[in-house]
Gaussian input, Z-matrix of N, CA and C with variables (Angstrom, degrees):
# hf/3-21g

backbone

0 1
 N
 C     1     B1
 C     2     B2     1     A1
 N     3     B3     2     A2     1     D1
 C     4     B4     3     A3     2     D2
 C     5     B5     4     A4     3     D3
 N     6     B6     5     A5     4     D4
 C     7     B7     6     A6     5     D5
 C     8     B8     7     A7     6     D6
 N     9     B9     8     A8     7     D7
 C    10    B10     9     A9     8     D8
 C    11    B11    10    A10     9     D9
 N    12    B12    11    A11    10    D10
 C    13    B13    12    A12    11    D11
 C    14    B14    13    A13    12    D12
 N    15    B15    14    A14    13    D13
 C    16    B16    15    A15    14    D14
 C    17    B17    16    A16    15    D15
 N    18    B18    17    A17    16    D16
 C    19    B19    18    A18    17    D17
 C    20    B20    19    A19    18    D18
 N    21    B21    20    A20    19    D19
 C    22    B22    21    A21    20    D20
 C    23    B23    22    A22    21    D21
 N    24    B24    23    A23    22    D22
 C    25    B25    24    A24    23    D23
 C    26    B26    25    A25    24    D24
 N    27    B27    26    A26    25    D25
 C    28    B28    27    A27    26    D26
 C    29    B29    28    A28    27    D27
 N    30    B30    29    A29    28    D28
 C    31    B31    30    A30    29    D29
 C    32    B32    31    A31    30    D30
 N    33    B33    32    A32    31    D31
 C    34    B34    33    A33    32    D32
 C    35    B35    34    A34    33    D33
 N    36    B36    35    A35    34    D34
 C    37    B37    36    A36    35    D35
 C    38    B38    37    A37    36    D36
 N    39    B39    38    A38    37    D37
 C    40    B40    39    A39    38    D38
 C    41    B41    40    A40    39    D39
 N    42    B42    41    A41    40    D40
 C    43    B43    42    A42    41    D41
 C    44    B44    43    A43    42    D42
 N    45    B45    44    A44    43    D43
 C    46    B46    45    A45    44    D44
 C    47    B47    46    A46    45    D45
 N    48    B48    47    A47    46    D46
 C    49    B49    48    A48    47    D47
 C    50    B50    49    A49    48    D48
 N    51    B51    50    A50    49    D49
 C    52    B52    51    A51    50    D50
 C    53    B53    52    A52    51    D51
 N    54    B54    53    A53    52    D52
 C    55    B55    54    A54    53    D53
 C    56    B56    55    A55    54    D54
 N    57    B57    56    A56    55    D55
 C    58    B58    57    A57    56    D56
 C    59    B59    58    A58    57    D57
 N    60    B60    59    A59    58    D58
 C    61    B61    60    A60    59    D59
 C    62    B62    61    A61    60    D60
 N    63    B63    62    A62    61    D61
 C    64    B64    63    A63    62    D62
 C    65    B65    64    A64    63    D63
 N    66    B66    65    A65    64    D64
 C    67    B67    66    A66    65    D65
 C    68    B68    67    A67    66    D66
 N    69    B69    68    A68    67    D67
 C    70    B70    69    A69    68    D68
 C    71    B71    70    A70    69    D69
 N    72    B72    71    A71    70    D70
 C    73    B73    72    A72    71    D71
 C    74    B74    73    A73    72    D72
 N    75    B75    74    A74    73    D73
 C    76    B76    75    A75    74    D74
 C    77    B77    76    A76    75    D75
 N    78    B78    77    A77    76    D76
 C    79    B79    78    A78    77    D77
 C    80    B80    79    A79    78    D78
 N    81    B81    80    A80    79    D79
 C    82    B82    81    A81    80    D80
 C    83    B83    82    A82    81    D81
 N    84    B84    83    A83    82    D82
 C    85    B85    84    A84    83    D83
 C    86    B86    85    A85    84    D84
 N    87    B87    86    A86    85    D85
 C    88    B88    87    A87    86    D86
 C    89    B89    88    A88    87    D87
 N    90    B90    89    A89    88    D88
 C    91    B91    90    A90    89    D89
 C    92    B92    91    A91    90    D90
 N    93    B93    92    A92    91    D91
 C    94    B94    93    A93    92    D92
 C    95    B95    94    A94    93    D93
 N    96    B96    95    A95    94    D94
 C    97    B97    96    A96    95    D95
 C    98    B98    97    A97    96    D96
 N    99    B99    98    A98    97    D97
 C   100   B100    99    A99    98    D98
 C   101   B101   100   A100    99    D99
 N   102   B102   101   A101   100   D100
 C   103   B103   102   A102   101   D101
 C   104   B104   103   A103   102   D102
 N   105   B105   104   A104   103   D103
 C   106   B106   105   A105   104   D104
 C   107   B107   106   A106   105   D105
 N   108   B108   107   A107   106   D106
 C   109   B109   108   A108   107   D107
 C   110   B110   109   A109   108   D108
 N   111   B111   110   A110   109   D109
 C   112   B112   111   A111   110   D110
 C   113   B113   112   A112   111   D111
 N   114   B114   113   A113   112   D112
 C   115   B115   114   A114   113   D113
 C   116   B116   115   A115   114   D114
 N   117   B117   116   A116   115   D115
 C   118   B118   117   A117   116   D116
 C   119   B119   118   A118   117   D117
 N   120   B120   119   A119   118   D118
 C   121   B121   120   A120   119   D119
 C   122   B122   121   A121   120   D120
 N   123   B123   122   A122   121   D121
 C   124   B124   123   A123   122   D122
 C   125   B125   124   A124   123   D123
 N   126   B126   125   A125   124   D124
 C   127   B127   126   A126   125   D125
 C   128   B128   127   A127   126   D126
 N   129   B129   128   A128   127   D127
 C   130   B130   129   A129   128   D128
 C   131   B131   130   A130   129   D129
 N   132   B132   131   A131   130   D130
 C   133   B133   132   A132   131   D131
 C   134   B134   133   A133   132   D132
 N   135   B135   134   A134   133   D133
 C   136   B136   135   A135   134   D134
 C   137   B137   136   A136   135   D135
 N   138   B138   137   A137   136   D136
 C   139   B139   138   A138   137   D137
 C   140   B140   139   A139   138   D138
 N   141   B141   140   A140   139   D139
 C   142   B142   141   A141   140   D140
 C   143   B143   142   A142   141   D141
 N   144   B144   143   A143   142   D142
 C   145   B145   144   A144   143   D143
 C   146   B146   145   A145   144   D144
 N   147   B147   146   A146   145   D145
 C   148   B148   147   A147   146   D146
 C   149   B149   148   A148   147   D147
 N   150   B150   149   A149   148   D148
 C   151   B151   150   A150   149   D149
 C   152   B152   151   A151   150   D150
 N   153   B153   152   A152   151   D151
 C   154   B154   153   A153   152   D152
 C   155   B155   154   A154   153   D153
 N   156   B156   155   A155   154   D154
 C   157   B157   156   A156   155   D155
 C   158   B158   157   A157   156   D156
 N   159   B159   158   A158   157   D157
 C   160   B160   159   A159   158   D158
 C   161   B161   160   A160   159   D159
 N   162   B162   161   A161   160   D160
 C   163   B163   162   A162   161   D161
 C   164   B164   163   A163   162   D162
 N   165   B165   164   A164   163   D163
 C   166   B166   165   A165   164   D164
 C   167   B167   166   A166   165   D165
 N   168   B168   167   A167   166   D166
 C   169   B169   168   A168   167   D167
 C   170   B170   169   A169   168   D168
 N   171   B171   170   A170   169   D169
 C   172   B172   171   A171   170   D170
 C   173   B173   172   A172   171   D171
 N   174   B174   173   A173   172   D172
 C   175   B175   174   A174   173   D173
 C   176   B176   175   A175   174   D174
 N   177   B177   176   A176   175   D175
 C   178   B178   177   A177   176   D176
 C   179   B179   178   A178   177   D177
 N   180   B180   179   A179   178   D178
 C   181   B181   180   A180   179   D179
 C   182   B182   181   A181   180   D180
 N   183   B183   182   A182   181   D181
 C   184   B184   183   A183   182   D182
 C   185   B185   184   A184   183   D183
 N   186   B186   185   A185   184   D184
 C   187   B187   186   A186   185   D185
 C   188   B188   187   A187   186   D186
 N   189   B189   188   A188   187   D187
 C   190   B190   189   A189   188   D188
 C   191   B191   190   A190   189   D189
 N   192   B192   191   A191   190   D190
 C   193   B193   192   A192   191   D191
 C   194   B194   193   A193   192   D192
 N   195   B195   194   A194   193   D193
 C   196   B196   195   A195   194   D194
 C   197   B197   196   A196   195   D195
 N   198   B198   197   A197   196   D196
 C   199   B199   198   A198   197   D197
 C   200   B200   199   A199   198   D198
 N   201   B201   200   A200   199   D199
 C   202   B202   201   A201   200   D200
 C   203   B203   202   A202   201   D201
 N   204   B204   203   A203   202   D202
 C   205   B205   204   A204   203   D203
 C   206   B206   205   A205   204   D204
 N   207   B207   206   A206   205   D205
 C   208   B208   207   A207   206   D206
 C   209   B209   208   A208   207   D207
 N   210   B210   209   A209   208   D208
 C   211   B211   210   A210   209   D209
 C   212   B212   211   A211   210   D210
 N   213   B213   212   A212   211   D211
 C   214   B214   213   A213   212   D212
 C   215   B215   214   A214   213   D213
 N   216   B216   215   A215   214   D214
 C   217   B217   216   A216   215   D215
 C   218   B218   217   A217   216   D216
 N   219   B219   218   A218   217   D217
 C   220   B220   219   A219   218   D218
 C   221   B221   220   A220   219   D219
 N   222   B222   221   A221   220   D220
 C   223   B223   222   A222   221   D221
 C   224   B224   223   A223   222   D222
 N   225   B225   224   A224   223   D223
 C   226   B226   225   A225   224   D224
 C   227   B227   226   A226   225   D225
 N   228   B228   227   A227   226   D226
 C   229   B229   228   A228   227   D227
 C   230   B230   229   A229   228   D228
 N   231   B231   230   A230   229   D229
 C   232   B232   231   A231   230   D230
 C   233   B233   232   A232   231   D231
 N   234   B234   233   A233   232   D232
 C   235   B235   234   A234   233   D233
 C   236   B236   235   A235   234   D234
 N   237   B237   236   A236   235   D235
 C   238   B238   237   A237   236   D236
 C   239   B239   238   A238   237   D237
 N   240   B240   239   A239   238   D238
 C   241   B241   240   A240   239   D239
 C   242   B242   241   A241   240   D240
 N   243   B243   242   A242   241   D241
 C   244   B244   243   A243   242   D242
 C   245   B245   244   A244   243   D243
 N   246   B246   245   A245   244   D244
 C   247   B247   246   A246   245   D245
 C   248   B248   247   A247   246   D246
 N   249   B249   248   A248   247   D247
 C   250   B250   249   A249   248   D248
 C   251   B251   250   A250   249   D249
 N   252   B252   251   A251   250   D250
 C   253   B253   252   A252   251   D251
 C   254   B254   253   A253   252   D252
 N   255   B255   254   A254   253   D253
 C   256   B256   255   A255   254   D254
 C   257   B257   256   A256   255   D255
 N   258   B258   257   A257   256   D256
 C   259   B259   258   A258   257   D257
 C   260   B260   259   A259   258   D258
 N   261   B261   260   A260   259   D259
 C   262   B262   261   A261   260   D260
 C   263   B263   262   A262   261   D261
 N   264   B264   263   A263   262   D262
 C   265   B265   264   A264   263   D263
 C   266   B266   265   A265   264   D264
 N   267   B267   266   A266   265   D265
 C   268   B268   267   A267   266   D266
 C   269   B269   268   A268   267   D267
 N   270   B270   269   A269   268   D268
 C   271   B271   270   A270   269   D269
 C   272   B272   271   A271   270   D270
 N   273   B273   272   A272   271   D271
 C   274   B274   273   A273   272   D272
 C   275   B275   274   A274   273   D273
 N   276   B276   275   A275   274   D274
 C   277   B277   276   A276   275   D275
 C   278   B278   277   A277   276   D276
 N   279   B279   278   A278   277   D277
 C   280   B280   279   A279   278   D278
 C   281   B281   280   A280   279   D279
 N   282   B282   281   A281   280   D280
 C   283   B283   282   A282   281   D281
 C   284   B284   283   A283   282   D282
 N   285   B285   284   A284   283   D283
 C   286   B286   285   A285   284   D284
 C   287   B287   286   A286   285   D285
 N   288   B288   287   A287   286   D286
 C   289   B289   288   A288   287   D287
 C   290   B290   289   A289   288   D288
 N   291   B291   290   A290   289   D289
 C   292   B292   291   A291   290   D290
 C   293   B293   292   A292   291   D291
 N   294   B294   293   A293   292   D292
 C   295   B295   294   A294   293   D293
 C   296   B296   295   A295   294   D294
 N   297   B297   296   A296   295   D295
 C   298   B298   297   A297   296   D296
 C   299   B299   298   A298   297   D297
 N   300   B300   299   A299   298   D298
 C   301   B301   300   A300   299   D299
 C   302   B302   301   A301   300   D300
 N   303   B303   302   A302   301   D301
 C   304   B304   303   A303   302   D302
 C   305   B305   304   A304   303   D303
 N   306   B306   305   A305   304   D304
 C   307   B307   306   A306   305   D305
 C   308   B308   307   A307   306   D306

   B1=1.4389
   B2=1.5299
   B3=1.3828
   B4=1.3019
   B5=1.7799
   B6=0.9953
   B7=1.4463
   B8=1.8280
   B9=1.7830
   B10=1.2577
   B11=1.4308
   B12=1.4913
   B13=1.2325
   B14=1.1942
   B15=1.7940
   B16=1.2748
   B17=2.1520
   B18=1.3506
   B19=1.7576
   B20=1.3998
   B21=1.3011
   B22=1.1190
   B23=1.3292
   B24=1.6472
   B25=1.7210
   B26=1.3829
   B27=1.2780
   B28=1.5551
   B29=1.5637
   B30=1.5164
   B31=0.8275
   B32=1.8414
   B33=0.5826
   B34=1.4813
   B35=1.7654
   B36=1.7257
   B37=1.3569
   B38=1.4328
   B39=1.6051
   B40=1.7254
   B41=1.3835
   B42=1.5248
   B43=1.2903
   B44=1.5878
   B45=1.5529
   B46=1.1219
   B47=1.7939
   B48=1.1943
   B49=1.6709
   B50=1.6745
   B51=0.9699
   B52=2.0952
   B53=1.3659
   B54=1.3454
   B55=1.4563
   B56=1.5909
   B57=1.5319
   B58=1.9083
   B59=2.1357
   B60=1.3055
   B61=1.5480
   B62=1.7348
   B63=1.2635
   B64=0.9526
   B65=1.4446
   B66=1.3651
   B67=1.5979
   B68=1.2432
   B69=2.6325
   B70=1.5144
   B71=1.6871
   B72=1.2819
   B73=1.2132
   B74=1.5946
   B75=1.7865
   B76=1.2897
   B77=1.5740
   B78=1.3398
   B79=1.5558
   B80=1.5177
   B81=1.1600
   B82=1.8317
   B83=1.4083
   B84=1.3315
   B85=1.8294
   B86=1.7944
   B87=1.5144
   B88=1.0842
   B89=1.4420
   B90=1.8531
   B91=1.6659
   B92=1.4321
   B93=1.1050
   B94=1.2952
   B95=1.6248
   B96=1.0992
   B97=1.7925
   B98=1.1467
   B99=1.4292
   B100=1.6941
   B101=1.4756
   B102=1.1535
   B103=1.4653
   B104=1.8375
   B105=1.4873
   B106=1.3076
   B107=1.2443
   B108=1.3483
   B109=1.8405
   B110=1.4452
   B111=1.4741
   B112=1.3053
   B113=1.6902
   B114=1.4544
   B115=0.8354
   B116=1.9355
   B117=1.0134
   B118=1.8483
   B119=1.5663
   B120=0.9989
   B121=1.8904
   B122=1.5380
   B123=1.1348
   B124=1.3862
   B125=1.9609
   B126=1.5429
   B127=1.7140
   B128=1.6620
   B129=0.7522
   B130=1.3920
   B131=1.4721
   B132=1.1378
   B133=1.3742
   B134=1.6060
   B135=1.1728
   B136=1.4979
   B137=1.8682
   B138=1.4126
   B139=1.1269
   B140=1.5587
   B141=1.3115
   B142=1.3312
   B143=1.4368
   B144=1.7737
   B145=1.5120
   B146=1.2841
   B147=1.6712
   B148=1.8655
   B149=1.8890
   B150=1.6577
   B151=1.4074
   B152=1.2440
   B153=1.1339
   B154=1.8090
   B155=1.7937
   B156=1.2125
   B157=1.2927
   B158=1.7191
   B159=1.6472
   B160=1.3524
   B161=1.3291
   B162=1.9193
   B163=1.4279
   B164=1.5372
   B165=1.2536
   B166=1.5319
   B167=1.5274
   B168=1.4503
   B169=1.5792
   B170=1.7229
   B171=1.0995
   B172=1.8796
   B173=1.4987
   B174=1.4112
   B175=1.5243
   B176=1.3439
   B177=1.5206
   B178=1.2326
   B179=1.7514
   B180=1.2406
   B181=1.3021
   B182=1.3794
   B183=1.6494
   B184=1.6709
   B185=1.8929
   B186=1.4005
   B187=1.5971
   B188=1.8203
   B189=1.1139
   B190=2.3180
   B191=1.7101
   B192=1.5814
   B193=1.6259
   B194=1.5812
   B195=1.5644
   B196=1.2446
   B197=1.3829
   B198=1.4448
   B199=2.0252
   B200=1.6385
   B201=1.5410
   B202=1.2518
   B203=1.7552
   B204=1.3635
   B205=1.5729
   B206=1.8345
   B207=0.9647
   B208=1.2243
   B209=1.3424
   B210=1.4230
   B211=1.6128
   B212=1.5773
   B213=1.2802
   B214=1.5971
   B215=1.0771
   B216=2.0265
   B217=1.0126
   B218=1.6318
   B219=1.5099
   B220=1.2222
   B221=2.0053
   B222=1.4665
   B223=1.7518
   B224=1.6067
   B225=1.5078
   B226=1.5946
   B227=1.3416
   B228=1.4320
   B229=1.1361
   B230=1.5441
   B231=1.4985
   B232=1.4049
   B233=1.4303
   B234=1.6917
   B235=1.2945
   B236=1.5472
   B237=1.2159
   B238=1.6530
   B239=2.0578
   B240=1.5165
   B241=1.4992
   B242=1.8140
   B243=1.2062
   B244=1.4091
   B245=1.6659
   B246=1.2745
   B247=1.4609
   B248=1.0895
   B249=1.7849
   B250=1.2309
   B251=1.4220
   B252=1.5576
   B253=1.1692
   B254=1.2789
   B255=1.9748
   B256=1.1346
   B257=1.2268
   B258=1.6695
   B259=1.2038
   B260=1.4976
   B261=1.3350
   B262=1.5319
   B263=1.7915
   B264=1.1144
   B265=1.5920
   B266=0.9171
   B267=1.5664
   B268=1.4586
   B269=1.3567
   B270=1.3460
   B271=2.2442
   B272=1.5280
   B273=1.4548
   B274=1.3354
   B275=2.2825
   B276=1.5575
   B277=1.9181
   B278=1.3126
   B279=1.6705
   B280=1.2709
   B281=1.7415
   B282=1.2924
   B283=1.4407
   B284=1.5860
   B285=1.5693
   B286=1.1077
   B287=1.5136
   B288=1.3494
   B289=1.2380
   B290=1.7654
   B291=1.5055
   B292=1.7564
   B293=1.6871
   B294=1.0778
   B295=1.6251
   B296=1.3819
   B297=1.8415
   B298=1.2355
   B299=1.4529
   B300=1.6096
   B301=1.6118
   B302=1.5748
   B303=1.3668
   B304=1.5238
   B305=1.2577
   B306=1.5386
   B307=1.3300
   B308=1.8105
   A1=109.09
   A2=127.00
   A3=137.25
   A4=106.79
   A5=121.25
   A6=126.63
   A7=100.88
   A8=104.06
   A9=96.69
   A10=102.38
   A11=134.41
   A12=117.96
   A13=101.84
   A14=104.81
   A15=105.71
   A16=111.02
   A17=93.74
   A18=110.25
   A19=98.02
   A20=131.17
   A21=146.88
   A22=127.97
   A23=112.01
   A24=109.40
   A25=100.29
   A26=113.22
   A27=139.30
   A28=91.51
   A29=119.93
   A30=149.77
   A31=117.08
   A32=140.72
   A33=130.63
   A34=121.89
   A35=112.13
   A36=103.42
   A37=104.07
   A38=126.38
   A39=95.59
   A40=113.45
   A41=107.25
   A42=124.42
   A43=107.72
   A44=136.45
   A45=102.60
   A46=77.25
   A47=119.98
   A48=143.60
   A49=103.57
   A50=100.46
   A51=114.35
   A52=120.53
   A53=135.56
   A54=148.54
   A55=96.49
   A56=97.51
   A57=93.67
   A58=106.83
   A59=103.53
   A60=103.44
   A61=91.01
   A62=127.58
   A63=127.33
   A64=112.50
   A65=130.45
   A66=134.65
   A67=92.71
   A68=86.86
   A69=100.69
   A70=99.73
   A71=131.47
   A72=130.44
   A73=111.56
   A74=94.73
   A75=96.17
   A76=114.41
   A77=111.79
   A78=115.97
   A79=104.67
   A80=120.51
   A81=116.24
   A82=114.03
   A83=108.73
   A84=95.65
   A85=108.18
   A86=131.51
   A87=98.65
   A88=94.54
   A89=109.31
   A90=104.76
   A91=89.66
   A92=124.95
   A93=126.70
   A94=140.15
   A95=138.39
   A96=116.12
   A97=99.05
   A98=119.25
   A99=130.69
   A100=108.75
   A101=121.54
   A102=111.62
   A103=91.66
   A104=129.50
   A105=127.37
   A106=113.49
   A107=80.13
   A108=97.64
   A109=115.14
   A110=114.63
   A111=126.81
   A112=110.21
   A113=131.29
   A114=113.72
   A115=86.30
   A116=136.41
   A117=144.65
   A118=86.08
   A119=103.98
   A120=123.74
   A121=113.29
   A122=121.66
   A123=124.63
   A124=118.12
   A125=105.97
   A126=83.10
   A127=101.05
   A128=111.52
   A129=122.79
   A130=128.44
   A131=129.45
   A132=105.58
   A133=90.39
   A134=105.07
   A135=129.80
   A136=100.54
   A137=125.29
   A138=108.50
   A139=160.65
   A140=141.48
   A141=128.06
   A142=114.95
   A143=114.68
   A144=93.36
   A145=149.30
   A146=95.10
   A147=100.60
   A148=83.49
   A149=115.72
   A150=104.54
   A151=113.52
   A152=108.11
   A153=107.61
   A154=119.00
   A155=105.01
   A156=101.48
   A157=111.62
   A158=109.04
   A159=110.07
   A160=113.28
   A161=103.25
   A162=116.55
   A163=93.09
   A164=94.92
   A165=118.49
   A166=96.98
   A167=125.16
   A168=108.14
   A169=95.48
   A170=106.53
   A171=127.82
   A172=114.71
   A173=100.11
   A174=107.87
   A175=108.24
   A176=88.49
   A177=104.47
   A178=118.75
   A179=122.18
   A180=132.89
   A181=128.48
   A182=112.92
   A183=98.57
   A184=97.75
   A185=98.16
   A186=123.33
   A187=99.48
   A188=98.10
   A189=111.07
   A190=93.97
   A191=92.82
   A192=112.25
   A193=109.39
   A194=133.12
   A195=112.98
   A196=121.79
   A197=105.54
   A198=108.96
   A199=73.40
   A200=141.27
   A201=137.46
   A202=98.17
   A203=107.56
   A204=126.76
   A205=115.38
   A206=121.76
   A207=123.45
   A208=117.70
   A209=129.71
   A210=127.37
   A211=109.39
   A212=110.43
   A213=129.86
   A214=90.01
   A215=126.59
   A216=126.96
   A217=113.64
   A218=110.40
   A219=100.08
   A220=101.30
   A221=101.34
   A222=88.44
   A223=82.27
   A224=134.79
   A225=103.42
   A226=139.67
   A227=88.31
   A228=106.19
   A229=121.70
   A230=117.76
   A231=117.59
   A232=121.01
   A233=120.36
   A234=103.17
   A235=123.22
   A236=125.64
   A237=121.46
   A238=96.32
   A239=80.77
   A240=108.14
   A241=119.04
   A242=105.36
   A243=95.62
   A244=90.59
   A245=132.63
   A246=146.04
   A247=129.34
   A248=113.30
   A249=135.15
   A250=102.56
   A251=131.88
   A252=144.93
   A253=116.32
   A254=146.04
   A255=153.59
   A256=90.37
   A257=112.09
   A258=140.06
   A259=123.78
   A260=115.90
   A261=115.66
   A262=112.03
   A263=125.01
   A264=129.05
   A265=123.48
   A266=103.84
   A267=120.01
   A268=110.05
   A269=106.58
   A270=112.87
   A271=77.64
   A272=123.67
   A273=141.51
   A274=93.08
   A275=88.48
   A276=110.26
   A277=72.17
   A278=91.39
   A279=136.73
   A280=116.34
   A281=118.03
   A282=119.86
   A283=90.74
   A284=127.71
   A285=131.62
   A286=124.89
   A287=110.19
   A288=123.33
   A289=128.13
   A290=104.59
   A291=108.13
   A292=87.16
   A293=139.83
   A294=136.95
   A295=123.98
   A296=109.41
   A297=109.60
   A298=128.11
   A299=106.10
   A300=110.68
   A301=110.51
   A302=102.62
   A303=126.19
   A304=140.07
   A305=112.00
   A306=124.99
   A307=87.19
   D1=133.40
   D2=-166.65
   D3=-95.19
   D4=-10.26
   D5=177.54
   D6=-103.00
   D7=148.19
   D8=175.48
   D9=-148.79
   D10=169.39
   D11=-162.50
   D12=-78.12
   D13=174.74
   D14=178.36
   D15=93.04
   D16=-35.57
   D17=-169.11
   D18=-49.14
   D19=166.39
   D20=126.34
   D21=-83.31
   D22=115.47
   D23=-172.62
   D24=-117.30
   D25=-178.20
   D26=179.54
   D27=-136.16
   D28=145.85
   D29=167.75
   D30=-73.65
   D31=126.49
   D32=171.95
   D33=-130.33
   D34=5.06
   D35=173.55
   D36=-156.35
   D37=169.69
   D38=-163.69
   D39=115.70
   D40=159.00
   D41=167.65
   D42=-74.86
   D43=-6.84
   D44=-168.84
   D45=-147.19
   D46=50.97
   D47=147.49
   D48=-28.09
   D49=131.43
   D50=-164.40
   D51=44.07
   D52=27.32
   D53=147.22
   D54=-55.50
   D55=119.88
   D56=161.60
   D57=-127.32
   D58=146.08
   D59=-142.66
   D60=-153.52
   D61=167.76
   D62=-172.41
   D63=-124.13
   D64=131.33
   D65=-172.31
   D66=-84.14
   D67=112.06
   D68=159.06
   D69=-74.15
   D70=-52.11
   D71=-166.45
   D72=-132.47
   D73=174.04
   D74=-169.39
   D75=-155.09
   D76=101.48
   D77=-169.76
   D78=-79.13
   D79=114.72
   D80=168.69
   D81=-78.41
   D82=-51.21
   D83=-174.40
   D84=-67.11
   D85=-10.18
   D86=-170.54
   D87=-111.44
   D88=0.40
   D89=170.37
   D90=74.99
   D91=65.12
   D92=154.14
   D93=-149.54
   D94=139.96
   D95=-166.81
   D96=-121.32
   D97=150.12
   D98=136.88
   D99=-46.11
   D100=153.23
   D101=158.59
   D102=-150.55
   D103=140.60
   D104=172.76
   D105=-74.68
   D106=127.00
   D107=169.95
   D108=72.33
   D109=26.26
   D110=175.39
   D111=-123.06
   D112=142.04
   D113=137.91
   D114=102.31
   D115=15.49
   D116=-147.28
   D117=-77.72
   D118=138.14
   D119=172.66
   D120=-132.82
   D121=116.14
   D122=170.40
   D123=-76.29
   D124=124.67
   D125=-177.71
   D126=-134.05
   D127=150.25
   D128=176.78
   D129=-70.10
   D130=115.47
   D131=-162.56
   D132=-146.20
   D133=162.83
   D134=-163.04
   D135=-94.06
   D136=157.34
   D137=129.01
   D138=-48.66
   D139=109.03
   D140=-175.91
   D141=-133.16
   D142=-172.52
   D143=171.45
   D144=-78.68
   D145=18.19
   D146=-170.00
   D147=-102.52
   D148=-45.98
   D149=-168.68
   D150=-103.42
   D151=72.93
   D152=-172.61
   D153=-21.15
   D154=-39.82
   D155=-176.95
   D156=-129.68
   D157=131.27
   D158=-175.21
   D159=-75.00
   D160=-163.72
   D161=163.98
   D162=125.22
   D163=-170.08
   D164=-155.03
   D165=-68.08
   D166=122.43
   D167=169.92
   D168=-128.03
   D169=155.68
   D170=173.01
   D171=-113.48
   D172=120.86
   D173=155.01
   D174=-125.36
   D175=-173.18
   D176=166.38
   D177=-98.49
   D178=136.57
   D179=173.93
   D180=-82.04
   D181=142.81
   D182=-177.65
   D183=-69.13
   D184=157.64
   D185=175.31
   D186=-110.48
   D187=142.73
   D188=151.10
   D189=-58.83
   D190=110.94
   D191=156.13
   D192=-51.51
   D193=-13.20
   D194=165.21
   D195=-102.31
   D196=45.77
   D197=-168.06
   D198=-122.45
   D199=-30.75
   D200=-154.03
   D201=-102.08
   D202=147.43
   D203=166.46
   D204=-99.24
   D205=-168.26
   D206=159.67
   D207=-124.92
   D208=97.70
   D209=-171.45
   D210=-62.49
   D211=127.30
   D212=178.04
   D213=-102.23
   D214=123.54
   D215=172.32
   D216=-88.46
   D217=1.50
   D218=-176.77
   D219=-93.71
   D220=-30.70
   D221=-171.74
   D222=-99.40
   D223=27.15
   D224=162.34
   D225=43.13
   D226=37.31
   D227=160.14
   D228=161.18
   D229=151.33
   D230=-159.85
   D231=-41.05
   D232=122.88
   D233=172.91
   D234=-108.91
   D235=-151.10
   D236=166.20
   D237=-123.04
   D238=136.13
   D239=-178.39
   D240=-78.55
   D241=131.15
   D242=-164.07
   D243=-137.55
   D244=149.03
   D245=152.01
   D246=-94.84
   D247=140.56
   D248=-153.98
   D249=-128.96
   D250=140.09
   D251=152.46
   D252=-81.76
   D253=92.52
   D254=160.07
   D255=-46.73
   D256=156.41
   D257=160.96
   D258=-55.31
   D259=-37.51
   D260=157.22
   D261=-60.76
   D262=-15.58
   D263=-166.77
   D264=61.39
   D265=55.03
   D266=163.78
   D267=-108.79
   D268=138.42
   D269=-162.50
   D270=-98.65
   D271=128.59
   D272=175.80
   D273=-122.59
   D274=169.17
   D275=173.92
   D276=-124.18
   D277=127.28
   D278=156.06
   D279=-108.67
   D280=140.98
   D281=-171.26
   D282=-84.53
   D283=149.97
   D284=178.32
   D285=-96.10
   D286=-8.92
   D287=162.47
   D288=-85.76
   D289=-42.70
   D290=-176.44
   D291=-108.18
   D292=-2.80
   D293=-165.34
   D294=33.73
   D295=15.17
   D296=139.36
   D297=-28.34
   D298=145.06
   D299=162.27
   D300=-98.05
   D301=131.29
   D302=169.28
   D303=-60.42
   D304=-20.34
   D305=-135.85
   D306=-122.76

């Protein structure tokens, strides 16, 4: 998976298309991310003993890691992530547009 937490993404497909937000989390086997403040779901929930008191609560929902970009703040705007082998043989994400390293 080319996204990692912490990243800054842009959105690119979706109800909330050019939202850029930062990955709280990041599921690999189901290929999916948190991203803040993207993606808001209202759910209904009852009282119990962790939330003493119910009602309407909002999060945020996982998204398909392929609706998200990775925002390059230097070319301003989302790019595609690509990997590089350094000469020490370390596998680094490289941006595919400025071929900056990411990491």
């Amino acid at each position: 998976m080319r996204i990692k937490k912490e990243d800054t993404v842009v959105v690119i497909a979706g109800k909330d298309k050019g939202k850029k937000g930062k990955v709280l989390q990041v599921f690999p086997k189901k290929n999916k991310v948190v991203v803040e403040g993207v993606n808001i779901v209202t759910k209904h929930q009852k009282p119990n003993n962790q939330t003493q008191q119910g009602g309407i609560v909002k999060f945020e929902a996982p998204i398909d890691a392929s609706n998200v970009m990775y925002f390059d703040k230097k070319a301003d705007q989302g790019v595609r992530v690509g990997f590089k082998i350094l000469e020490n043989g370390e596998k680094v994400r490289v941006s595919k547009k400025t071929q900056e390293v990411l990491d």
